[in-house]
N, CA, C and O atoms as a Maestro MAE file, in Angstrom:
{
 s_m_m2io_version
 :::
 2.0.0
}

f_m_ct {
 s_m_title
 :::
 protein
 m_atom[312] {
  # First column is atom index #
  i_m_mmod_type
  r_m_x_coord
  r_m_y_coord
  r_m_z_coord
  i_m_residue_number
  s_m_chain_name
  s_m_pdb_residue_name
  s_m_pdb_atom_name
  i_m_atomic_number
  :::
  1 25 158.320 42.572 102.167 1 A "UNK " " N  " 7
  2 3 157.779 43.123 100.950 1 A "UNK " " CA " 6
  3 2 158.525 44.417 100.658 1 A "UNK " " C  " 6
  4 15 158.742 45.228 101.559 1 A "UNK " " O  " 8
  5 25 158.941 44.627 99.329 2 A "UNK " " N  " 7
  6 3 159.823 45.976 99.132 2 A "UNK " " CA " 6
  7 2 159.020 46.413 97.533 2 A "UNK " " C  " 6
  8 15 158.834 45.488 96.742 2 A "UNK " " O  " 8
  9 25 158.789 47.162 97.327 3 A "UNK " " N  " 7
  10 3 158.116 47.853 96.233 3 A "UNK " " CA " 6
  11 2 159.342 48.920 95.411 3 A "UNK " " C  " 6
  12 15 160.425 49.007 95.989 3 A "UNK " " O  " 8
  13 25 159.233 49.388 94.625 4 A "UNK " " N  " 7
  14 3 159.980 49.798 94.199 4 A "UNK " " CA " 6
  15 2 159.309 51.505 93.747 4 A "UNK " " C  " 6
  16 15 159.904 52.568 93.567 4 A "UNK " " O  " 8
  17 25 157.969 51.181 93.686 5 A "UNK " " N  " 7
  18 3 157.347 52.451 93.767 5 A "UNK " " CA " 6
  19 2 155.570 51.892 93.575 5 A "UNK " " C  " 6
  20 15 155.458 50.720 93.217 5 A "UNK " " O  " 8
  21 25 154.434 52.572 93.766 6 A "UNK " " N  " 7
  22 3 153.636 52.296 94.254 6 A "UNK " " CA " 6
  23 2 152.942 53.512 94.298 6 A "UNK " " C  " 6
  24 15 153.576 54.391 94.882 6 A "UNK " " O  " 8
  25 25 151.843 53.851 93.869 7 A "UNK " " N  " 7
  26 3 150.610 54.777 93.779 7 A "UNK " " CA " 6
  27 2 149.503 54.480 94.713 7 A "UNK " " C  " 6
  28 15 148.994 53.361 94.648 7 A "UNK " " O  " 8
  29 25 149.126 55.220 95.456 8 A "UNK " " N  " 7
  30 3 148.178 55.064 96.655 8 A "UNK " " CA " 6
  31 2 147.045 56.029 95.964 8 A "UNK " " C  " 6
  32 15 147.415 57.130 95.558 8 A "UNK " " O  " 8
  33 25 145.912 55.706 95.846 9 A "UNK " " N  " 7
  34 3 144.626 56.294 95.105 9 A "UNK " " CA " 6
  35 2 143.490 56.285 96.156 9 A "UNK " " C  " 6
  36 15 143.049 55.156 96.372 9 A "UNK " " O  " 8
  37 25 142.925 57.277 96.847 10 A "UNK " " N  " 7
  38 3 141.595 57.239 97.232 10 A "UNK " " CA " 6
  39 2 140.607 57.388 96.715 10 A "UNK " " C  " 6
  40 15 140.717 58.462 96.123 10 A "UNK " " O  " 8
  41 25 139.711 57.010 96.551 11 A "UNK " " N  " 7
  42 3 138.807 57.308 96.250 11 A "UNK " " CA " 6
  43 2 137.206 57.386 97.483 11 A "UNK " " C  " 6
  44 15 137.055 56.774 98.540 11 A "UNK " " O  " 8
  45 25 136.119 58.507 96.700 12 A "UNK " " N  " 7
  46 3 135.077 58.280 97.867 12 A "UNK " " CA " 6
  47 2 133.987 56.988 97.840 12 A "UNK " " C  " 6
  48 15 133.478 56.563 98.878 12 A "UNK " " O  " 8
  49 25 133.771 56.560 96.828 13 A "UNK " " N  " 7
  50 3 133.444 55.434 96.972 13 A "UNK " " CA " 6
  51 2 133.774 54.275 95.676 13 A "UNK " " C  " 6
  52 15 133.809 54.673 94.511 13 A "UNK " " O  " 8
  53 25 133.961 53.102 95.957 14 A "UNK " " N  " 7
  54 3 134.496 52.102 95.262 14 A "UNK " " CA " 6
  55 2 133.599 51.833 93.767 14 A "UNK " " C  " 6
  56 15 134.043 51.291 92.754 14 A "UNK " " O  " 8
  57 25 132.449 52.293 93.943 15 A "UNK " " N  " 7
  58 3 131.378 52.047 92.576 15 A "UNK " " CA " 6
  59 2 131.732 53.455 91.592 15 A "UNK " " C  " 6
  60 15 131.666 53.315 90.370 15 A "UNK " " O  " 8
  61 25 132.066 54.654 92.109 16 A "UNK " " N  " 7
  62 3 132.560 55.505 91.842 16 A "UNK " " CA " 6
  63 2 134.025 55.450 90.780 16 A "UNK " " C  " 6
  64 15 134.137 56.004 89.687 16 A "UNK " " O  " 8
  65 25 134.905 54.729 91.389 17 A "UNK " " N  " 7
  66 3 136.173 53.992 90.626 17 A "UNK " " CA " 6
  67 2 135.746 53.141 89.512 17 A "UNK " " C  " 6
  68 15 136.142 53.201 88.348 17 A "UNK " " O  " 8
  69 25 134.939 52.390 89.990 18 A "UNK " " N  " 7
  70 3 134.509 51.230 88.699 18 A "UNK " " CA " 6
  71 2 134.039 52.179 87.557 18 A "UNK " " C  " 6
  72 15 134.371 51.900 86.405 18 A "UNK " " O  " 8
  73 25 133.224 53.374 87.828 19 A "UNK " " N  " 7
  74 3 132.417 54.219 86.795 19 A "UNK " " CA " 6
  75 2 133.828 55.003 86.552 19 A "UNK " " C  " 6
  76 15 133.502 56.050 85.994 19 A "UNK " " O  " 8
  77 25 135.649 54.974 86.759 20 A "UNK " " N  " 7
  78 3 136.492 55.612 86.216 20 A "UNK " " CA " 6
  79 2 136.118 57.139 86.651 20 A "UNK " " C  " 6
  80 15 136.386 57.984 85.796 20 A "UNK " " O  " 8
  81 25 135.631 57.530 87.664 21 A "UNK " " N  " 7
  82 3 135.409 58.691 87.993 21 A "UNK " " CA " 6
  83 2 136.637 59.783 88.875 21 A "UNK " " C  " 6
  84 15 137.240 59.242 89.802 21 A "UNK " " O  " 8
  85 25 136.866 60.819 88.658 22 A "UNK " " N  " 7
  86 3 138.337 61.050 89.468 22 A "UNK " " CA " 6
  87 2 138.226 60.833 90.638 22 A "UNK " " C  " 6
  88 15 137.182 60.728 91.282 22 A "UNK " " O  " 8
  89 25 139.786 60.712 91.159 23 A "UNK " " N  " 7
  90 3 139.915 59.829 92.585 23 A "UNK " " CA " 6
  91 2 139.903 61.532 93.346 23 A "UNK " " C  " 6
  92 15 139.858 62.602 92.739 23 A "UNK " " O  " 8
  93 25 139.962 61.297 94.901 24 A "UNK " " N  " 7
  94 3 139.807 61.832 95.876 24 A "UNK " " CA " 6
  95 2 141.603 62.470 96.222 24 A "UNK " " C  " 6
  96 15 141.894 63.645 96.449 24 A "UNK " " O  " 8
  97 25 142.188 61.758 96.187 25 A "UNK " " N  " 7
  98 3 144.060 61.974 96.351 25 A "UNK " " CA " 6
  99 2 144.199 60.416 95.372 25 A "UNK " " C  " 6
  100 15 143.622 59.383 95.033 25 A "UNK " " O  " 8
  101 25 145.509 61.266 95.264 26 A "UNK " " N  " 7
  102 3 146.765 60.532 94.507 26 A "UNK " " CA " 6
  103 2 148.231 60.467 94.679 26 A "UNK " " C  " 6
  104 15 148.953 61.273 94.093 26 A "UNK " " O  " 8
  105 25 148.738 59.489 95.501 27 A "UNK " " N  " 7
  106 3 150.050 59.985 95.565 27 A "UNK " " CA " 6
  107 2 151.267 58.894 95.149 27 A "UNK " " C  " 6
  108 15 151.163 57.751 95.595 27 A "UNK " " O  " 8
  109 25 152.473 59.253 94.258 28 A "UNK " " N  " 7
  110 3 153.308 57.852 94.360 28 A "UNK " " CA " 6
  111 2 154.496 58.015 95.549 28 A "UNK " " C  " 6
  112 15 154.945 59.015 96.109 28 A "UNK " " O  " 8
  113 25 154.837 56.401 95.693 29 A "UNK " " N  " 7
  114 3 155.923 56.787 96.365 29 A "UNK " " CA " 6
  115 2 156.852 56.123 96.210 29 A "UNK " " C  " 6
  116 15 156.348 55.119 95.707 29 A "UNK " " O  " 8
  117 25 158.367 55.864 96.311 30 A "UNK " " N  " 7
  118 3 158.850 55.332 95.469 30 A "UNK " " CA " 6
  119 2 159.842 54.606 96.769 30 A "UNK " " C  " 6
  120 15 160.061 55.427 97.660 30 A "UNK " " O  " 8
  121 25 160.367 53.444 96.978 31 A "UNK " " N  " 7
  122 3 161.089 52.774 97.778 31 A "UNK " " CA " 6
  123 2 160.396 52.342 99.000 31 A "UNK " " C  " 6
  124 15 160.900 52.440 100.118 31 A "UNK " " O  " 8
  125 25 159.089 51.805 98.733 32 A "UNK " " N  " 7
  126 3 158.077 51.308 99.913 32 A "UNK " " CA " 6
  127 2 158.936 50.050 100.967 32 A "UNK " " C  " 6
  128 15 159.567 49.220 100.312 32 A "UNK " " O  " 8
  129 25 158.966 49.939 102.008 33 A "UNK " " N  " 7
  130 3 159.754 49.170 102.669 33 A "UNK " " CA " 6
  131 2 158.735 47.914 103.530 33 A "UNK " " C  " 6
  132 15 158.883 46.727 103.821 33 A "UNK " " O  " 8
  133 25 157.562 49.051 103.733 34 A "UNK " " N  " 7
  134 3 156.868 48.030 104.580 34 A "UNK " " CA " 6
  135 2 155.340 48.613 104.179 34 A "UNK " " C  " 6
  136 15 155.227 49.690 103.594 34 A "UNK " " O  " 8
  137 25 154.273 47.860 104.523 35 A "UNK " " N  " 7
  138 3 152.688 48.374 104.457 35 A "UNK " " CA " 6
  139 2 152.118 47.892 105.754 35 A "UNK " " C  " 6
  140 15 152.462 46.760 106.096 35 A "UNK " " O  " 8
  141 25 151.112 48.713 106.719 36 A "UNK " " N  " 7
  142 3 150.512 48.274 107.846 36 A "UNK " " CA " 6
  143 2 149.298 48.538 107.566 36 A "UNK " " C  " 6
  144 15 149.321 49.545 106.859 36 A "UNK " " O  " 8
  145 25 148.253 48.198 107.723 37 A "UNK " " N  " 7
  146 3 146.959 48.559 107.881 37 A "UNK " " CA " 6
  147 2 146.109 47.761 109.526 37 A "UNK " " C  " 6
  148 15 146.507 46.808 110.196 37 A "UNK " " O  " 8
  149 25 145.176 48.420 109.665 38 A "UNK " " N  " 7
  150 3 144.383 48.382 110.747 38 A "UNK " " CA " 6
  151 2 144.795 48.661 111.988 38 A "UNK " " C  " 6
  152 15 143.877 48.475 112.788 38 A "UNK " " O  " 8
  153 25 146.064 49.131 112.630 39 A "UNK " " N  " 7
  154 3 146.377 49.882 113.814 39 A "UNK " " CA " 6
  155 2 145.473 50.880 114.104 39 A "UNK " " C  " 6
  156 15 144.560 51.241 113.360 39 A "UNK " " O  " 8
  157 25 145.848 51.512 115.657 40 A "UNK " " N  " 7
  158 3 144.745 51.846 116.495 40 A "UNK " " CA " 6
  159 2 145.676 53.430 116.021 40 A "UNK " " C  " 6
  160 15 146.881 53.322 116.248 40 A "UNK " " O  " 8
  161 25 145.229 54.873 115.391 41 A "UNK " " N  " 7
  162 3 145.675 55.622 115.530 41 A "UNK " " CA " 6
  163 2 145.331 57.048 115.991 41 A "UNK " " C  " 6
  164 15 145.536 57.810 115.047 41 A "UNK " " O  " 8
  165 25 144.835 57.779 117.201 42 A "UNK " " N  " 7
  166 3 144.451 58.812 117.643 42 A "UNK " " CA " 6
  167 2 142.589 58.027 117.776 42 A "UNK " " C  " 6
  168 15 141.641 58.556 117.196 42 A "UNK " " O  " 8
  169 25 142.451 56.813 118.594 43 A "UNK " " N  " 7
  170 3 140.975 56.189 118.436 43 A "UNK " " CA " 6
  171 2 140.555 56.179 117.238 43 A "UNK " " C  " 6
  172 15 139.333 56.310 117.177 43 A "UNK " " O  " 8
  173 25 141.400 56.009 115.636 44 A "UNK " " N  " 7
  174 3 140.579 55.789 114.845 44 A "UNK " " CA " 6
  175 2 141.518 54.276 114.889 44 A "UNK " " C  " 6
  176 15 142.527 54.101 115.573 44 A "UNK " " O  " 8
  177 25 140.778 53.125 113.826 45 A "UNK " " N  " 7
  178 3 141.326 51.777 113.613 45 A "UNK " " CA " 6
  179 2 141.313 51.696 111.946 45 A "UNK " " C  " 6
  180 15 141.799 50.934 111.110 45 A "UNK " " O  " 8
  181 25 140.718 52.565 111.931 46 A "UNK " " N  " 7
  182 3 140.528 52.219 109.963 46 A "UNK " " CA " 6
  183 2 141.935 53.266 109.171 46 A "UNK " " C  " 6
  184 15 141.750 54.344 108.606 46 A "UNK " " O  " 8
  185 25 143.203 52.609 109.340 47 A "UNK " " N  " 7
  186 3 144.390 53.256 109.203 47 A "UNK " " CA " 6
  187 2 145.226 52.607 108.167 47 A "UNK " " C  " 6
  188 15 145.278 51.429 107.811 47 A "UNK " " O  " 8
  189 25 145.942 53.776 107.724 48 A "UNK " " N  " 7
  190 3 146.927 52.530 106.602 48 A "UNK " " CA " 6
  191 2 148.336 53.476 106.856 48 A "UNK " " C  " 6
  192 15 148.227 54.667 107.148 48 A "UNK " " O  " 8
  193 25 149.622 52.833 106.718 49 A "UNK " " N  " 7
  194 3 150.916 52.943 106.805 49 A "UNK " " CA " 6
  195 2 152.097 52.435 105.853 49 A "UNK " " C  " 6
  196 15 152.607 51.338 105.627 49 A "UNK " " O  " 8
  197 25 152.263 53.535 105.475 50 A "UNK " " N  " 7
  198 3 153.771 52.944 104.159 50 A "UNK " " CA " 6
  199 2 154.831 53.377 104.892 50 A "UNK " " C  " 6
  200 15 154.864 54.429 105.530 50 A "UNK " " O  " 8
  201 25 155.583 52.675 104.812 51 A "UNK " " N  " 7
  202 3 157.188 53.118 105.545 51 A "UNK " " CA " 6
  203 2 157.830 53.105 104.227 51 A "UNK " " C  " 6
  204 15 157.660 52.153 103.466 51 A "UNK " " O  " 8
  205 25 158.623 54.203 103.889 52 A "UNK " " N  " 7
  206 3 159.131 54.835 102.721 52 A "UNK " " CA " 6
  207 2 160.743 54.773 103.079 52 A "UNK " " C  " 6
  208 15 161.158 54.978 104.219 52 A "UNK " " O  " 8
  209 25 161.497 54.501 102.089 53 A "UNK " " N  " 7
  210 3 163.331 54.784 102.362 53 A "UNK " " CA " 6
  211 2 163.342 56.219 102.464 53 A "UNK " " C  " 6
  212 15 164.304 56.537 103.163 53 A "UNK " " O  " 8
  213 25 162.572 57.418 102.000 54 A "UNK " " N  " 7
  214 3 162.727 58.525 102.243 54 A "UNK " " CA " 6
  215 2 161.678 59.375 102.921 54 A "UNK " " C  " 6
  216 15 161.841 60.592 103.011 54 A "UNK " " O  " 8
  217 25 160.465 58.692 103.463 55 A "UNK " " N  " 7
  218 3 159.353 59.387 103.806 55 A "UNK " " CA " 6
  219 2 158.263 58.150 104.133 55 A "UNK " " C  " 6
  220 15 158.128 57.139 103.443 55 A "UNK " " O  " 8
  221 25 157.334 58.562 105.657 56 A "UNK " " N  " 7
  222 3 156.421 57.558 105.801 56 A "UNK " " CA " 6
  223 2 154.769 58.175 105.707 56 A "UNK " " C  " 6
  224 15 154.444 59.166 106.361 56 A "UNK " " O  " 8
  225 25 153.923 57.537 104.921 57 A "UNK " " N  " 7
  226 3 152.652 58.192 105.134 57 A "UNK " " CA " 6
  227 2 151.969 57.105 106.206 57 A "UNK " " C  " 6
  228 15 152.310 55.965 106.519 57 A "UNK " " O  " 8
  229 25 150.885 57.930 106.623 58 A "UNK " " N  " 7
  230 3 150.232 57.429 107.720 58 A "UNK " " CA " 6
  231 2 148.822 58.036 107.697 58 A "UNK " " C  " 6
  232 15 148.865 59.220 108.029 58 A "UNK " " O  " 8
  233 25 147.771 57.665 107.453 59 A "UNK " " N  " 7
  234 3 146.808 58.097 106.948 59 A "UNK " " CA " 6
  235 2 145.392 57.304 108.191 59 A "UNK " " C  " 6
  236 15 145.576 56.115 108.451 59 A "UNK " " O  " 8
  237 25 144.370 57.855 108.722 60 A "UNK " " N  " 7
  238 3 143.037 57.380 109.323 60 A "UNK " " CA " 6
  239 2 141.901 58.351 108.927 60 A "UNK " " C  " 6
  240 15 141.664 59.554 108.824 60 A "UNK " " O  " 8
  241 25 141.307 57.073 108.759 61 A "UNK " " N  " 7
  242 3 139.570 57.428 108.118 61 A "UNK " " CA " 6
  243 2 138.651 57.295 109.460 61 A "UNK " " C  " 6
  244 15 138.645 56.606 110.480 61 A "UNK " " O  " 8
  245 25 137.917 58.290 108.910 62 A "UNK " " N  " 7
  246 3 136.997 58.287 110.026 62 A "UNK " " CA " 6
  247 2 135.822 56.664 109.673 62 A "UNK " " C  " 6
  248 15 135.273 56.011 110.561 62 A "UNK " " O  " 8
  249 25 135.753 56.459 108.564 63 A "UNK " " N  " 7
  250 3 135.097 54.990 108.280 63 A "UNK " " CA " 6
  251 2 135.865 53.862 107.615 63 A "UNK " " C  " 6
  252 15 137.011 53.920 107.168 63 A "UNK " " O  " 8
  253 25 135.187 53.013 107.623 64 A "UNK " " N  " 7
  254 3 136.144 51.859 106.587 64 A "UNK " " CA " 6
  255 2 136.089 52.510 105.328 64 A "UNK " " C  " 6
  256 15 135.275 53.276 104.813 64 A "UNK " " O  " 8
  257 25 137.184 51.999 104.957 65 A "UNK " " N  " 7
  258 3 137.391 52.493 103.301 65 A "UNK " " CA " 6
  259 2 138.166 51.248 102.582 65 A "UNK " " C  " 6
  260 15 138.474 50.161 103.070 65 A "UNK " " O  " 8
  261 25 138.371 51.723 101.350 66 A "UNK " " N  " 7
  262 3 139.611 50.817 100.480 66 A "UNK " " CA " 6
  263 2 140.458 51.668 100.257 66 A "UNK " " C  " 6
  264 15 140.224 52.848 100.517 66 A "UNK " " O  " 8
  265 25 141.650 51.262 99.718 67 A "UNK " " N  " 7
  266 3 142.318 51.941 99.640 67 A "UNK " " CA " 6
  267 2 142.960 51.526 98.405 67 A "UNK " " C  " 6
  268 15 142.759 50.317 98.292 67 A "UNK " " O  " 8
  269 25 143.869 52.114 97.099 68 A "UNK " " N  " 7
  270 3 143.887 50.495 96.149 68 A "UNK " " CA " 6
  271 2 145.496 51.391 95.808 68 A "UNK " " C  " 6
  272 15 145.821 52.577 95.881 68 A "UNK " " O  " 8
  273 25 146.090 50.351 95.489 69 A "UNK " " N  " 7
  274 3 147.812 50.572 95.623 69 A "UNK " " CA " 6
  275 2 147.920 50.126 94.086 69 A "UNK " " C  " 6
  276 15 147.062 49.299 93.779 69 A "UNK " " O  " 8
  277 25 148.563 50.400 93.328 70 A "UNK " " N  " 7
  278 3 148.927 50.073 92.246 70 A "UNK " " CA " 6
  279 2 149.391 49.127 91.915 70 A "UNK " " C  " 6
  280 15 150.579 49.324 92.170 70 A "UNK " " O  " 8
  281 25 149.274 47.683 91.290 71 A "UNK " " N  " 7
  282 3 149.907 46.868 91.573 71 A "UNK " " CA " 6
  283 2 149.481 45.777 92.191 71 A "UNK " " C  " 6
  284 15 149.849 44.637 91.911 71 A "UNK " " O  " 8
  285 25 148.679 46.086 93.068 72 A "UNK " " N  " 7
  286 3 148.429 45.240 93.842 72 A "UNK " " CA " 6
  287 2 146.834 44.946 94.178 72 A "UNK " " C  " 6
  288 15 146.061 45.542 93.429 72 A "UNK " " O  " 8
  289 25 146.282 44.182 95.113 73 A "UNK " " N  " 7
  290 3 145.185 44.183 95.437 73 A "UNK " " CA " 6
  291 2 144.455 45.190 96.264 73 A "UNK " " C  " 6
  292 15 145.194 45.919 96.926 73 A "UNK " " O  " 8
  293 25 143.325 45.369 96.362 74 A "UNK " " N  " 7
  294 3 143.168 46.320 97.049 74 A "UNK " " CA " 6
  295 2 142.611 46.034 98.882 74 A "UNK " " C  " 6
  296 15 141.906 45.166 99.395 74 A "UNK " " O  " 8
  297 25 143.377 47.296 99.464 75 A "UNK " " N  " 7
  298 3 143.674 46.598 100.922 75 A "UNK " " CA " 6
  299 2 142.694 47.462 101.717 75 A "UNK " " C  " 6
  300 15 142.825 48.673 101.896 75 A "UNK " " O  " 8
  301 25 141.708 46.706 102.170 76 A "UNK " " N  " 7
  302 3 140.851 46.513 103.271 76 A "UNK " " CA " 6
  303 2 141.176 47.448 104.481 76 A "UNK " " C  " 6
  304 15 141.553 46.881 105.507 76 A "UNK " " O  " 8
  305 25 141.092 48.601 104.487 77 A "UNK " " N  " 7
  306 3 141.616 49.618 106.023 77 A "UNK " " CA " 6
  307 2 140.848 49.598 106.705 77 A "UNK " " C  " 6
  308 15 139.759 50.146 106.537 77 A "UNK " " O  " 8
  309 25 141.280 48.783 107.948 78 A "UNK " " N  " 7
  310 3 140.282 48.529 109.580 78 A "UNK " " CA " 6
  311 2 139.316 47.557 109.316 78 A "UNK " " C  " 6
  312 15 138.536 47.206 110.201 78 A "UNK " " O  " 8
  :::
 }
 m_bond[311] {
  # First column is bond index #
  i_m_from
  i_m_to
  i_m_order
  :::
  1 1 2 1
  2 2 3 1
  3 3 4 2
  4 3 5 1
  5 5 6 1
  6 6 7 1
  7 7 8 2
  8 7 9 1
  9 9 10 1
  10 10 11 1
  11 11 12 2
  12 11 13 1
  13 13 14 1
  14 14 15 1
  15 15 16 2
  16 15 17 1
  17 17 18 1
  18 18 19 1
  19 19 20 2
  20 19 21 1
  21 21 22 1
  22 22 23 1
  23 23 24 2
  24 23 25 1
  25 25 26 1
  26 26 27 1
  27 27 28 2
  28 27 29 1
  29 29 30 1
  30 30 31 1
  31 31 32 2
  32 31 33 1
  33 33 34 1
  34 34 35 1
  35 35 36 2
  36 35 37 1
  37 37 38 1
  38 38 39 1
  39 39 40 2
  40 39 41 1
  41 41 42 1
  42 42 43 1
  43 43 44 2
  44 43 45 1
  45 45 46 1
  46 46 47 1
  47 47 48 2
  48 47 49 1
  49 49 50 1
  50 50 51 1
  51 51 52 2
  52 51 53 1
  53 53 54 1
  54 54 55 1
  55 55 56 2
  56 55 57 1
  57 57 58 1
  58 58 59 1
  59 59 60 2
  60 59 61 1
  61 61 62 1
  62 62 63 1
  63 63 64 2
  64 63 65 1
  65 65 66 1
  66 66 67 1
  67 67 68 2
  68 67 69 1
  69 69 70 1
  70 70 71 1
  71 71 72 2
  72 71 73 1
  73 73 74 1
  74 74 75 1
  75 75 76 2
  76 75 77 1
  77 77 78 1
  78 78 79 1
  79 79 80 2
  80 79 81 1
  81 81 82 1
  82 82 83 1
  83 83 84 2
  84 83 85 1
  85 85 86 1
  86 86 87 1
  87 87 88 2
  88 87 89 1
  89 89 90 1
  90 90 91 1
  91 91 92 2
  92 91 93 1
  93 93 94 1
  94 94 95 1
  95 95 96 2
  96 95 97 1
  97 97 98 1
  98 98 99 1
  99 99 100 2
  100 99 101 1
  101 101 102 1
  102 102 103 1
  103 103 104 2
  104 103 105 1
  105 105 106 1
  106 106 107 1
  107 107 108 2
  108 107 109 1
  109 109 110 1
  110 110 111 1
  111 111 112 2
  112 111 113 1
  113 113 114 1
  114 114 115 1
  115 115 116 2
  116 115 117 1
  117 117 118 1
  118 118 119 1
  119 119 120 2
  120 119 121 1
  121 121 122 1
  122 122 123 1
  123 123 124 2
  124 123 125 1
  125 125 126 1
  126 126 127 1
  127 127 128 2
  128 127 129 1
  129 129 130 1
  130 130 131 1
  131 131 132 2
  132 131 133 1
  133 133 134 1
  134 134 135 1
  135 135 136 2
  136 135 137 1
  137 137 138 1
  138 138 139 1
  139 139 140 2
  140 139 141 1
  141 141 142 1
  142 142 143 1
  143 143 144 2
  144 143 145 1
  145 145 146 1
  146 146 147 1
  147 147 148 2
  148 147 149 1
  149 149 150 1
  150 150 151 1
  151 151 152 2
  152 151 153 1
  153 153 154 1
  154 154 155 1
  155 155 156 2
  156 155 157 1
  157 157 158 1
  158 158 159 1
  159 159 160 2
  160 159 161 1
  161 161 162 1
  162 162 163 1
  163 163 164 2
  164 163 165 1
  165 165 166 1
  166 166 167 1
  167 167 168 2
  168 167 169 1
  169 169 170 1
  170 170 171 1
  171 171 172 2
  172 171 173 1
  173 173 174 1
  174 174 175 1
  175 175 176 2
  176 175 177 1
  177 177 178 1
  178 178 179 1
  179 179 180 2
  180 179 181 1
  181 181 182 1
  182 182 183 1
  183 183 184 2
  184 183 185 1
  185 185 186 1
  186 186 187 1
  187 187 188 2
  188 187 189 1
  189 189 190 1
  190 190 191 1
  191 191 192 2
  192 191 193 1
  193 193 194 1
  194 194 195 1
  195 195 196 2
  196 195 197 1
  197 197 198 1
  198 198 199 1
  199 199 200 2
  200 199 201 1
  201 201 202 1
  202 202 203 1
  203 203 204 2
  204 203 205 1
  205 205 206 1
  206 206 207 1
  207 207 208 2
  208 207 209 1
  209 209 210 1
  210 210 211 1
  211 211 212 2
  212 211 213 1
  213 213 214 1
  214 214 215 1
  215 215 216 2
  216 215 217 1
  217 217 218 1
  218 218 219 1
  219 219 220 2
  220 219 221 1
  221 221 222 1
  222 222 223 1
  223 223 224 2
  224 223 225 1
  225 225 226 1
  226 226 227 1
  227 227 228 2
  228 227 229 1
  229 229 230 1
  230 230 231 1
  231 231 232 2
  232 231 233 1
  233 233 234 1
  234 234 235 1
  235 235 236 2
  236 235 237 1
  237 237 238 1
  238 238 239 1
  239 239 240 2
  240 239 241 1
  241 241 242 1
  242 242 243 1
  243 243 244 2
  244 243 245 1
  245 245 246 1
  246 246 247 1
  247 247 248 2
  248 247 249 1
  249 249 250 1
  250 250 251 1
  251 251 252 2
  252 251 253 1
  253 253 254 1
  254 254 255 1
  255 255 256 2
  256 255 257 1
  257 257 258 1
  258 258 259 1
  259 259 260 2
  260 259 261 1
  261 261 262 1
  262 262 263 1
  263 263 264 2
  264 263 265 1
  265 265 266 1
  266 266 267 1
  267 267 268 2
  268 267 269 1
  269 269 270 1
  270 270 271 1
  271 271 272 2
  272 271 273 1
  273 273 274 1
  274 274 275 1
  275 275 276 2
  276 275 277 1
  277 277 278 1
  278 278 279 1
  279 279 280 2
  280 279 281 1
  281 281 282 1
  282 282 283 1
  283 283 284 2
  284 283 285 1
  285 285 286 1
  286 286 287 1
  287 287 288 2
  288 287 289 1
  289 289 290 1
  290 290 291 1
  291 291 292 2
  292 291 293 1
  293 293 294 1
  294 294 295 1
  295 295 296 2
  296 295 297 1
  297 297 298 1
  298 298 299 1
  299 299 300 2
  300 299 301 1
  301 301 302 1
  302 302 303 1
  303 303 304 2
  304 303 305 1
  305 305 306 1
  306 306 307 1
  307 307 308 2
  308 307 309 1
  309 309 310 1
  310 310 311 1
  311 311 312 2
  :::
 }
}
């Protein structure tokens, strides 16, 4: 999977989004190479991972969350 760029949106809760309410972070990134979710990171499991051509985010929640990518569906963390 290669993206070409891609917006990562948190939000605190998903009914919250539906009501168009502002998100929590926002970030794009542009040359996505790979996406991981649910690895084990510092004992948390609810994790998500973009491997970037110029930069990788790596992000864990202390609970399950969503996470919703632009573009795409929204991906299930842990």
């Amino acid at each position: 999977m290669c993206f070409r760029c891609v917006t990562v949106t948190a939000v605190l809760d998903s009914r919250d989004r539906a009501k168009g309410a502002a998100t929590k972070a926002s970030l794009a990134l542009q040359n996505v190479l790979a996406l991981e979710t649910g690895f084990t990171l510092d004992k948390e499991s609810h994790t998500l991972g973009l491997l970037c051509k110029d930069v990788t985010l790596v992000v864990a929640f202390d609970t399950k969350a969503y996470v919703a990518v632009a573009g795409q569906d929204d991906f299930d963390v842990g």
